[in-house]
C-alpha positions in Angstrom: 51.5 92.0 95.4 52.9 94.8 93.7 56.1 96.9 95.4 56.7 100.2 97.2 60.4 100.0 98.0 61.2 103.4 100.0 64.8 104.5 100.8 65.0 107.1 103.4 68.1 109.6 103.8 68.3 111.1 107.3 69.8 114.6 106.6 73.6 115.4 107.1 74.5 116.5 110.6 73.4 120.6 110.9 75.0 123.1 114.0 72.0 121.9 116.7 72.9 118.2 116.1 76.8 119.2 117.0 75.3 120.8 120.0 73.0 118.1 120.6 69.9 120.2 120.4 66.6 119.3 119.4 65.7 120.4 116.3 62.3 119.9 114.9 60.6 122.2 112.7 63.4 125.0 113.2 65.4 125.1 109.9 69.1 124.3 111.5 71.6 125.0 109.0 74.1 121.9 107.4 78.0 122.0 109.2 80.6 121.4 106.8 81.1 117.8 107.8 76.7 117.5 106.7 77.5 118.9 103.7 80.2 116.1 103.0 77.9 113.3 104.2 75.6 114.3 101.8 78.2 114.4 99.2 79.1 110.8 100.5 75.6 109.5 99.9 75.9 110.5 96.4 77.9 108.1 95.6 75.7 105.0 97.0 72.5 106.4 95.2 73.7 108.1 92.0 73.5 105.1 89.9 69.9 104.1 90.8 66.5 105.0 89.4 63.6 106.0 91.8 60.2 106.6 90.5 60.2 109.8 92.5 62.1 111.9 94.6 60.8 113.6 97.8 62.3 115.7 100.5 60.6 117.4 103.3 60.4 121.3 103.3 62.7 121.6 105.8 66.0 123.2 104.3 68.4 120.8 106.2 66.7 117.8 104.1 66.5 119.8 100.9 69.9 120.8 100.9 71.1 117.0 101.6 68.7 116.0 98.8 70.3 118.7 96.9 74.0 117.6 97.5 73.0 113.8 97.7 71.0 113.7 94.7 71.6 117.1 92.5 68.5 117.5 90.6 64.9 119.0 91.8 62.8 116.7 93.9 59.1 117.3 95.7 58.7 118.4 99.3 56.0 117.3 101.5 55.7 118.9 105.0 54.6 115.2 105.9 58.5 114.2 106.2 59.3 117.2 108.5 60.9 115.8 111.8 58.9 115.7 114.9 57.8 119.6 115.9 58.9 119.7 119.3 57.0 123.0 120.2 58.5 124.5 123.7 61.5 122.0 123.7 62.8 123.8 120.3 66.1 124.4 120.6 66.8 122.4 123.9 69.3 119.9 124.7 68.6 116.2 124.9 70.3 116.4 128.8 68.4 119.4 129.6 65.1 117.5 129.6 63.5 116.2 132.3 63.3 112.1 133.1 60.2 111.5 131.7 60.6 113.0 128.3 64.0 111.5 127.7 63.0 108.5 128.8 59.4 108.9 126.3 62.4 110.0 123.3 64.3 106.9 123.8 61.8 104.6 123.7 59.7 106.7 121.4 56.5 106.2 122.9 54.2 108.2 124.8 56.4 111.7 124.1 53.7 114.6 123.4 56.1 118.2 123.4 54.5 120.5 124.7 53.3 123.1 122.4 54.3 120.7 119.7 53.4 117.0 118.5 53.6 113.8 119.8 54.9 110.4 118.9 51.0 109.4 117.8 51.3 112.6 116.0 54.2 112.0 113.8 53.4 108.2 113.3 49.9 109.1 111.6 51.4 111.9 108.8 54.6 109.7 108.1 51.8 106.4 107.8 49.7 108.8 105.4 52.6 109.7 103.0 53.9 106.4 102.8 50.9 104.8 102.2 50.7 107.5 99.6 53.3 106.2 97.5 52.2 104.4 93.9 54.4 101.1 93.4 57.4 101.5 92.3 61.0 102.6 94.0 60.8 106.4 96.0 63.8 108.0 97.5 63.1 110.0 100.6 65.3 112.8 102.3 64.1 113.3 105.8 64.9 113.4 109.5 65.5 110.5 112.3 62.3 111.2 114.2 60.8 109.9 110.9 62.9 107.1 110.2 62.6 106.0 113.7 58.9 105.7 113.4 59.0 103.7 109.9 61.1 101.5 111.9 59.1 101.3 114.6 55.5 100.7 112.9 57.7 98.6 110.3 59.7 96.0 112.8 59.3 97.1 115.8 62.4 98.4 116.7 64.8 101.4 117.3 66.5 103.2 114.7 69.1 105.8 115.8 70.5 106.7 112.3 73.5 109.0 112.3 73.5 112.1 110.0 73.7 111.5 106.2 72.8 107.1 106.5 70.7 105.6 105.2 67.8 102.7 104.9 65.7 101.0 102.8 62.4 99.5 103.7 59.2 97.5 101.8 56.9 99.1 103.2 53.9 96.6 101.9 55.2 93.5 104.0 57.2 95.8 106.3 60.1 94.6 106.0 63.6 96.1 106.0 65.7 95.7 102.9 69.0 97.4 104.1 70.6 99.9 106.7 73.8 102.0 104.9 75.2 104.1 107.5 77.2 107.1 106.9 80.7 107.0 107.3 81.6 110.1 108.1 80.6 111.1 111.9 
């Protein structure tokens, strides 16, 4: 069986996650300390070799990938976070029961105007599945690593900015979890 080792880079921390603001598909800029987790990561992924490089389109994941890893990579609007349609821009505590409690457990969430959990699951499936053999490095968002984790083992993920994990995604199995030290 041949390989498809992925490691996925959740973005460094932009001004909604300091607010705690859901951020989606708006384009949140990086803080200062996002821009020094993704100088961080560089130094865990610098000496490896990837058969390719990807980023979603968003400019938070580009600009980690950018700061992270230095030189071009591909976007595919497939790794864009969760769009979270009418709750854009909200806060986590400003939701009601039922959608925090759908976010935590990250099942059963449909935003309105947006996507749901389903949603997201099926494009991040297709893109990995995507991937040719090899070793791919990914810069994306924690809505997207949480549902590799999930479909993968089952589990939560709450990455912080700027961490990291690395998953076969054949066998679904988990290979590491690096988290950021910076926070």
């Amino acid at each position: 069986m041949q390989k498809v080792e992925v490691w996925l880079v959740r973005h460094g921390q932009t001004d909604h996650n300091a607010q705690g603001r859901l951020s989606g598909w708006t384009d949140a800029a990086l803080t200062e300390l996002g821009r020094d987790q993704a100088r961080w990561l560089r130094k865990h992924i610098e000496a490896e070799s990837f058969d390719s490089v990807w980023s979603s389109d968003l400019g938070r994941a580009r600009d980690t990938a950018q700061l992270a890893w230095g030189s071009s990579v591909a976007t595919d609007r497939r790794l864009r976070e969760i769009h979270f349609g009418d709750l854009e821009g909200e806060t986590f505590q400003g939701l009601d029961k039922k959608n925090q409690d759908a976010l935590l457990t990250f099942s059963g969430f449909s935003a309105p105007g947006g996507e749901s959990v389903e949603q997201l699951e099926e494009r991040v499936t297709e893109f990995m599945d995507s991937l040719a053999p090899g070793r791919h490095l990914l810069f994306t968002h924690g809505g997207v690593i949480r549902c590799v984790m999930h479909r993968l083992l089952n589990t939560q993920c709450f990455l912080p900015n700027g961490s990291l994990v690395a998953v076969d995604w054949i066998p679904r199995k988990l290979i590491f979890v690096r988290e950021n030290e910076l926070r």
